[in-house]
N, C-alpha and C positions, 0 to 999 in steps of 0.2 A: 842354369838355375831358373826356378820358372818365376812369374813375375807376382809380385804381393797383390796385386789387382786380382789377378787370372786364382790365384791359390785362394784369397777370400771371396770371390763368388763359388771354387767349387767346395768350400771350409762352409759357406752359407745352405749349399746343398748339400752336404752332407749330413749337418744337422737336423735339416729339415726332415730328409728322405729315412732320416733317423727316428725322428720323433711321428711322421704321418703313417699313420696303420689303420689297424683294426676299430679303432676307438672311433674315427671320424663315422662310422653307420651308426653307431649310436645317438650321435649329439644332435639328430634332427629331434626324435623319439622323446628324449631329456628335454628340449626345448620348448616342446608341444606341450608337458606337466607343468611346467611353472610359467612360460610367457619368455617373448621375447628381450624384454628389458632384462630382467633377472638373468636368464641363462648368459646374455653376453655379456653379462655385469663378470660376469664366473668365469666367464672365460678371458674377461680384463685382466681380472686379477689374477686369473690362475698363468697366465701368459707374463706380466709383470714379474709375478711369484718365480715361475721358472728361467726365465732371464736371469734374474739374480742369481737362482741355483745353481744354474751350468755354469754362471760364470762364480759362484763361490768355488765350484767341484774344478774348475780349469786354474783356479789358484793355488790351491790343492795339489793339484799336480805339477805346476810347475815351480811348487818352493818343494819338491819333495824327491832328487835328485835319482836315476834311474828307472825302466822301466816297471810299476807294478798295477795290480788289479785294483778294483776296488774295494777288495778282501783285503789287501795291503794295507791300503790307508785307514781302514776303520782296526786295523789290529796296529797301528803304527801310534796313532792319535786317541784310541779308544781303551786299545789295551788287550790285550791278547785272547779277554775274555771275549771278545766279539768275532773274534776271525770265525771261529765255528758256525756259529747262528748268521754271521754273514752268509756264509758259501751257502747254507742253508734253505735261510730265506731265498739268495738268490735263484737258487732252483726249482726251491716249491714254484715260486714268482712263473718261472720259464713256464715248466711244467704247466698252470692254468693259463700261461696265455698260448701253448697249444690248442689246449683242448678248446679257448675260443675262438680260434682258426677252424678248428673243428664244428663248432656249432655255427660257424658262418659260412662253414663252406656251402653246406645245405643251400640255402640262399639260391649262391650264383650256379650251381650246379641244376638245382632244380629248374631255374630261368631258362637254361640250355636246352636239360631236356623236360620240360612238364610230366611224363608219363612214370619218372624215376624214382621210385619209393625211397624219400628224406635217409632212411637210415641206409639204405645202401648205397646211397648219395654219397654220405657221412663216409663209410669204410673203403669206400673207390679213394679218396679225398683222399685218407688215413695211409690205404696201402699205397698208393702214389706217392704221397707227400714222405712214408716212411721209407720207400726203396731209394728216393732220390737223396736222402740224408747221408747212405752211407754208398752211393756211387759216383753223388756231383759236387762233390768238397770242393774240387779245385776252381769251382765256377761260381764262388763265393760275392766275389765284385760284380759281375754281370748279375745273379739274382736280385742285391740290394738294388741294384739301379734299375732292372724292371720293375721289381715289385711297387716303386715308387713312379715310374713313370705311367704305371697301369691305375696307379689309385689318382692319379694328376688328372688323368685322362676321364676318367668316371668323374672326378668332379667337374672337370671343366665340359663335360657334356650336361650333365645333371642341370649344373645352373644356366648353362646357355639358355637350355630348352627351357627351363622352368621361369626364366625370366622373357621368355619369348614366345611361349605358349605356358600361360599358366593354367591350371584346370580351376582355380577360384580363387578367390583372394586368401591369402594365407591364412593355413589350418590353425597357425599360431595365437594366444591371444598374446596382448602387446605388452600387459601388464602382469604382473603375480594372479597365478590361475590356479594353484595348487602346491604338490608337495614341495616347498620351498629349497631343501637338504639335496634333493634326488642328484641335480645335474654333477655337482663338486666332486661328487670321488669321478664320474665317468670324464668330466674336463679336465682333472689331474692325469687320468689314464692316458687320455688323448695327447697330453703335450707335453710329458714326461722324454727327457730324452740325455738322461746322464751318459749313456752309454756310446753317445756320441761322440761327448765332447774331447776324449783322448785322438781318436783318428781326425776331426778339426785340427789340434792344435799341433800333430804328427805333419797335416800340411801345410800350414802356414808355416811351419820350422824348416819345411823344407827350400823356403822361396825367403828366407830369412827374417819376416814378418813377424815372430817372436824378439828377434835378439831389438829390431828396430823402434817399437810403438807399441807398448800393452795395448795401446786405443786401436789395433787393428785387430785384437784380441775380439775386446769386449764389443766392437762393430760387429765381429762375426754372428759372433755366440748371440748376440742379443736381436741380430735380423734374421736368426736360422730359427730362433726361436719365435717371434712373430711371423714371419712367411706363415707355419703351419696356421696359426690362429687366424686368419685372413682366408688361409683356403676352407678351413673351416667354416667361418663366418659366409660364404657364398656357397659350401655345401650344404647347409640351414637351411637359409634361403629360398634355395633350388628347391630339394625336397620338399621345405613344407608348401611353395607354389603347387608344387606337381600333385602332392597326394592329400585329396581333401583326409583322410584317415590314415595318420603315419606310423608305418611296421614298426619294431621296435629294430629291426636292421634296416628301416629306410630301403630299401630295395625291393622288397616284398610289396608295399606299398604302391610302389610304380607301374606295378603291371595294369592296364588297364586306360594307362594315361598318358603313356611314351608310346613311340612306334614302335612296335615288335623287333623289328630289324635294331635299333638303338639299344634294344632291352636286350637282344642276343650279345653284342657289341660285350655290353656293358658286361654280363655274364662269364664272356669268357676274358676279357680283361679280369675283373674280379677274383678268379677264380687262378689264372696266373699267378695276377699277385701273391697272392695266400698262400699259393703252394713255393711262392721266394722266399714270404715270411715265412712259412713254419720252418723250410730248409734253416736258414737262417740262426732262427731261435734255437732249432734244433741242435745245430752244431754247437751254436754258445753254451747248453746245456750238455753236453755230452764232453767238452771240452774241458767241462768246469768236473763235473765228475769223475773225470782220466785226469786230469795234470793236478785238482786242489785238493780231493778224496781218495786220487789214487784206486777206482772203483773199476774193475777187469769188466770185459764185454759184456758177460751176460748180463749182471745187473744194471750194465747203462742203457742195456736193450730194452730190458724192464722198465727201466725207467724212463727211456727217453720216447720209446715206441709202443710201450704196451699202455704205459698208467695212464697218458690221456685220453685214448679211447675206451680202457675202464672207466673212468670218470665220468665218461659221455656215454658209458650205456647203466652205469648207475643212475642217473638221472642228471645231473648239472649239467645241464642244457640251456639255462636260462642268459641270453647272450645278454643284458643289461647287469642281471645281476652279477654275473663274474666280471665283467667290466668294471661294474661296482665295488667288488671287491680286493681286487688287484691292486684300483685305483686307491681305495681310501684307505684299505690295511695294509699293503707292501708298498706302495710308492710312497705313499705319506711317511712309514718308516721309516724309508730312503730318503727323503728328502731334508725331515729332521735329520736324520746321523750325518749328510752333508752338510747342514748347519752348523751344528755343535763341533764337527772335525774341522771347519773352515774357523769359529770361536777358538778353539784349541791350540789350531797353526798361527793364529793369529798373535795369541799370547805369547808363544816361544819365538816370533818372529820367521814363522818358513810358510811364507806367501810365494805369491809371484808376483805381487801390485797389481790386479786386473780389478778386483772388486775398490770398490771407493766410495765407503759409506761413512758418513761423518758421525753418525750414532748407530747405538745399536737396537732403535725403536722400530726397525724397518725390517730386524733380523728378526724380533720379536713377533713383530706381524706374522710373518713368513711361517714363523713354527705354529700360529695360532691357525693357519689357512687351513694348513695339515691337520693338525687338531681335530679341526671342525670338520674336517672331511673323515676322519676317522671317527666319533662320534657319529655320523649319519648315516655309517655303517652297520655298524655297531645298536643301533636305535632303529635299523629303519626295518 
């Protein structure tokens, strides 16, 4: 058996490797709009915010006896009218955050080669990233753990340099500088990571760490969830050191201000990564469409291969705004319905004792965070 120590640092990384993606090139860009104070003020709380959630969503499951999805519990708790618009939403969901794989891959592709015309930058990306979906299943574990150790790597270069050769004092201003709303759907995107927390608590069960200490639970879940916020907060940093005028993917920005060689690095790291996540996502969408829709090949090929590169030569291209939108219209969704399913289980008594909140002014807060980040979608 392996040891509860060893199971919650790798329960700690899993979460993290869970929640750090795509999101983190945006939050320079978001931070340069409104000021430094403000953006990390959002990412306090949105980091607070989600500790609580993963670990409402780990209570969730462990007062709710056998394996299921999280289409399960909102049809178990919510009521059967939701199971549909679950699987649903959850696909639209996947589905756009392809296609912002897609509109980042440009990015690191283009770093690689300069001479490469974006769009067929884009569909090199797309036919890669689509052939490898349906021939590298079985290498499922090895992509989440590159694609996480590629984006670790980009930051921890970004901010060395930036904090050791800065190109001028941060691009950032220090205080509220602008549109105030902007950064909260993109910092929910970034540190959203429900889908985590089942394979967490899958190993700490294994090392017995469940049956022993809820508190080795909610240790996990709540430093898997901060780790990201921290690496973030010095991917900030880094970027707005390095680039007096920040891209809105922060990487575009840097040419110019790193050393070429750093920038190649960085590029095909980047661009690894992405093609782990899309694999990834990809799978979890095409799995949800064959085993909860019951949907035959060709339509999941349409769906899971064809619609986001339509999407991307329709025009939604814009990598903030989709960000923006995933973050403040599907995540905020999710995270209320983990609220109210967590209030629910509560009532009937099938918890698991990980959450330990003495009122429920804090659960309130929580659905108002969401709220508010959906409204500055919605308005902006």
């Amino acid at each position: 058996m392996k040891s509860i120590q060893f199971s919650a640092f790798t329960g700690v990384g899993i979460l993290s490797g869970g929640i750090i993606g795509a999101g983190v090139f945006a939050l320079p860009y978001v931070t340069l709009q409104v000021g430094l104070i403000p953006a990390f003020g959002y990412l306090a709380l949105g980091t607070i915010a989600f500790s609580i959630v993963h670990k409402m969503y780990a209570d969730i499951v462990l007062g709710m006896p056998g394996k299921h999805r999280f289409v399960g519990y909102l049809e178990r708790y919510l009521g059967k009218s939701f199971f549909v618009p679950g699987i649903f939403m959850a696909v639209l969901q996947t589905i756009l955050t392809l296609l912002i794989y897609l509109v980042l891959a440009k990015t690191f592709i283009v770093i690689i080669a300069p001479t490469l015309n974006p769009l067929y930058a884009t569909i090199l990306f797309w036919a890669i990233g689509s052939v490898m979906l349906f021939v590298s299943l079985r290498k499922l574990a090895a992509a989440e753990s590159f694609a996480t150790i590629g984006i670790l790597c980009i930051i921890g270069t970004i901010f060395g340099y930036g904090i050791t050769h800065p190109a001028s004092a941060l691009a950032s201003p220090i205080v509220f500088g602008g549109n105030f709303l902007l950064p909260l759907p993109v910092i929910l995107f970034a540190l959203a990571g429900r889908a985590g927390v089942i394979p967490v608590l899958d190993e700490l069960r294994a090392a017995g760490g469940l049956a022993r200490s809820p508190h080795v639970v909610r240790t996990v879940l709540t430093a898997g969830t901060v780790l990201p916020a921290v690496l973030y907060s010095m991917f900030i940093l880094g970027v707005l050191a390095l680039s007096p005028r920040v891209s809105p993917d922060s990487i575009t920005g840097l040419v110019g201000n790193m050393p070429p060689v750093l920038l190649f690095a960085i590029g095909i790291l980047g661009l690894l990564s992405l093609l782990s996540s899309y694999l990834l996502s990809g799978v979890d969408v095409n799995n949800t469409l064959r085993y909860d829709f019951k949907i035959g090949i060709f339509w999941r090929i349409l769906l899971v291969v064809v619609a986001p590169l339509g999407l991307y030569l329709l025009g939604l291209t814009s990598f903030i705004g989709l960000i923006s939108f995933v973050g403040g219209i599907f995540l905020s969704i999710e995270g209320i319905l983990i609220v109210v399913m967590w209030l629910r289980a509560r009532r009937v008594g099938a918890l698991g004792g990980i959450v330990r909140l003495r009122s429920t002014g804090a659960v309130w807060l929580i659905i108002l965070l969401f709220v508010v980040a959906l409204i500055a979608v919605l308005i902006g």
